[in-house]
Backbone bond lengths (Angstrom), bond angles and torsions (degrees), N, CA, C in turn:
res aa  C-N    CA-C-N  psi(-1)  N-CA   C-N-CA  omega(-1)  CA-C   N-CA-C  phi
1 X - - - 1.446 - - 1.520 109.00 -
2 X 1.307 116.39 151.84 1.407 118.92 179.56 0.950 117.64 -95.20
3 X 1.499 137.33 34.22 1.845 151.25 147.24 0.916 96.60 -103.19
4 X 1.522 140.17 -6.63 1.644 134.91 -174.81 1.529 97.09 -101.73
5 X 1.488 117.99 -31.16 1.175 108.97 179.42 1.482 131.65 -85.90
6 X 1.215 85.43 -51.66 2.095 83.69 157.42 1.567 114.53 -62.93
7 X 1.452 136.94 -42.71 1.229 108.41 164.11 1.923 128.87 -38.93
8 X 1.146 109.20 -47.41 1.267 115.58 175.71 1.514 112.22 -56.70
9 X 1.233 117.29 -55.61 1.015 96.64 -173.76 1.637 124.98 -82.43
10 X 1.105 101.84 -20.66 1.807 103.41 158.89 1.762 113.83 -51.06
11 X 0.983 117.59 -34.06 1.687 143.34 179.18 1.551 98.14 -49.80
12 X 1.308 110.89 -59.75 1.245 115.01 -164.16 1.772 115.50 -69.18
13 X 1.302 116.44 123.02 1.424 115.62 152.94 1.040 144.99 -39.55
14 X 1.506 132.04 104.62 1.746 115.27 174.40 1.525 105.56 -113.41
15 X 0.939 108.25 -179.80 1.841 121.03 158.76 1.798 112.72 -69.86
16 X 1.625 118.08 -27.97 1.381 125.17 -172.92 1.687 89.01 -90.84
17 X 0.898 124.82 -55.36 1.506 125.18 -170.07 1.592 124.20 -75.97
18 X 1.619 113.57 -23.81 1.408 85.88 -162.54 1.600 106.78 -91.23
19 X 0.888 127.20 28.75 1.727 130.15 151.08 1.128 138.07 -78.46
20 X 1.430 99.54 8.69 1.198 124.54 -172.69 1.657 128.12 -155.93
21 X 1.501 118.27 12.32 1.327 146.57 174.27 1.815 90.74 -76.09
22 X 0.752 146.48 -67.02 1.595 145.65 166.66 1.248 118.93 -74.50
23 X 1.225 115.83 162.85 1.708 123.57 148.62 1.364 112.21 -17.93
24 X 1.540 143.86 137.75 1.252 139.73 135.36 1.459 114.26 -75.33
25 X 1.152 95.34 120.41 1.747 109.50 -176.30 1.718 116.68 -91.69
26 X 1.269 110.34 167.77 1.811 106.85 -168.07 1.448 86.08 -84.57
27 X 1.028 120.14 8.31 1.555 93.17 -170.37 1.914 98.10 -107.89
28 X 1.643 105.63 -20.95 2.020 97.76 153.21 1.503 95.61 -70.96
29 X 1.127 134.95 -68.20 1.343 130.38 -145.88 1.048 120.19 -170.91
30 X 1.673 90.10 112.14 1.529 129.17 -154.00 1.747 113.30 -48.88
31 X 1.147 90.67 -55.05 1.603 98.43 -172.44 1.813 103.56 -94.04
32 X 1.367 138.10 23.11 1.165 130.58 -171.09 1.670 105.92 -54.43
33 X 1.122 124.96 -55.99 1.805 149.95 -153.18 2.034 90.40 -79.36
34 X 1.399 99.97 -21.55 1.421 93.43 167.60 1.685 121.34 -83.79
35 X 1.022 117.78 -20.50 1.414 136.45 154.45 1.307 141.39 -63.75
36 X 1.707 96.22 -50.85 1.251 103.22 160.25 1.538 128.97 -138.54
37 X 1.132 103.20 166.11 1.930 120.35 -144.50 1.605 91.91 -95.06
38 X 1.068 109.93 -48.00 1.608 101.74 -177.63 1.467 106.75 -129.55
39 X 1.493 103.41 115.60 1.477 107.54 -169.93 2.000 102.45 -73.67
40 X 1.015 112.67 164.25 1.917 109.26 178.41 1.976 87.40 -179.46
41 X 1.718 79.04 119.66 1.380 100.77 167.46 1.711 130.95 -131.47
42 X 1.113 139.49 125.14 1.455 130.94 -177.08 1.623 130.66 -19.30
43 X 1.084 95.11 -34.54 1.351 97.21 174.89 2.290 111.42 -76.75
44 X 1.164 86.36 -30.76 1.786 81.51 179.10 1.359 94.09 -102.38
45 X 0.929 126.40 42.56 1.558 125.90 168.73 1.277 104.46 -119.91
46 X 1.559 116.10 -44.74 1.807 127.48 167.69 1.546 102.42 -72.64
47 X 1.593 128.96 -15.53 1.074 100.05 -179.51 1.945 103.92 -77.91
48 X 1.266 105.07 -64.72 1.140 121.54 179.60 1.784 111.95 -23.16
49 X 1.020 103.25 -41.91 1.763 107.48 -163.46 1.712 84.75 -84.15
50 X 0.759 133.72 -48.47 1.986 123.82 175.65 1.243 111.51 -52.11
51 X 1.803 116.16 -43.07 1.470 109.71 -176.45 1.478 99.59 -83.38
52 X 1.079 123.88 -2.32 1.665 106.88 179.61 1.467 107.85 82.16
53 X 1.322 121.55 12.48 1.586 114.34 177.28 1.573 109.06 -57.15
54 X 1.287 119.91 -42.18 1.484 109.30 -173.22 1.901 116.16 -65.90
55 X 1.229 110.93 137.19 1.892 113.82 168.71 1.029 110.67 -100.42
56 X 1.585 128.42 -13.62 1.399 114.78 148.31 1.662 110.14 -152.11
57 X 1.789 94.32 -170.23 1.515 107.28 179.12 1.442 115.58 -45.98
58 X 1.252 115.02 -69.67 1.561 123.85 164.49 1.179 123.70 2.43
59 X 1.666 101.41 -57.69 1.448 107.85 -159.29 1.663 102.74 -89.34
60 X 1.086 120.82 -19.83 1.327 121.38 161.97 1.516 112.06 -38.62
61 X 1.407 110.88 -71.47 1.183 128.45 -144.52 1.583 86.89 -85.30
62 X 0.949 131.61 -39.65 1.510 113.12 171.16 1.292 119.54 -38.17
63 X 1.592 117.87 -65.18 0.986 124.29 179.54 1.889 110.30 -52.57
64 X 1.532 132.62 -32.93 1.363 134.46 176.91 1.146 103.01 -53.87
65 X 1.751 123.81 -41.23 1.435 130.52 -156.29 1.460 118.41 -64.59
């Protein structure tokens, strides 16, 4: 299934990704939330897609964007 597959691969660790598998905290970087307007990290991206928050594709990929 293709919620099984993007979970997995969100799952997986890289060097490009894992700064961003959790929350970014002030304590990586202080001023991040001053930059940006809507924080979105991997981990609430796998949550969301398990609870079924998304009603469609779109909104996935927004949040990827």
């Amino acid at each position: 299934m293709i919620l099984t597959a993007i979970i997995e691969i969100i799952g997986k660790k890289s060097s490009d990704s894992g700064l961003f598998l959790d929350r970014v905290t002030e304590q990586v970087a202080r001023d991040y939330k001053d930059h940006i307007c809507s924080e979105m990290f991997f981990s609430l991206i796998t949550e969301r897609l398990t609870n079924n928050y998304y009603r469609s594709v779109e909104q996935v990929y927004q949040d990827l964007d």
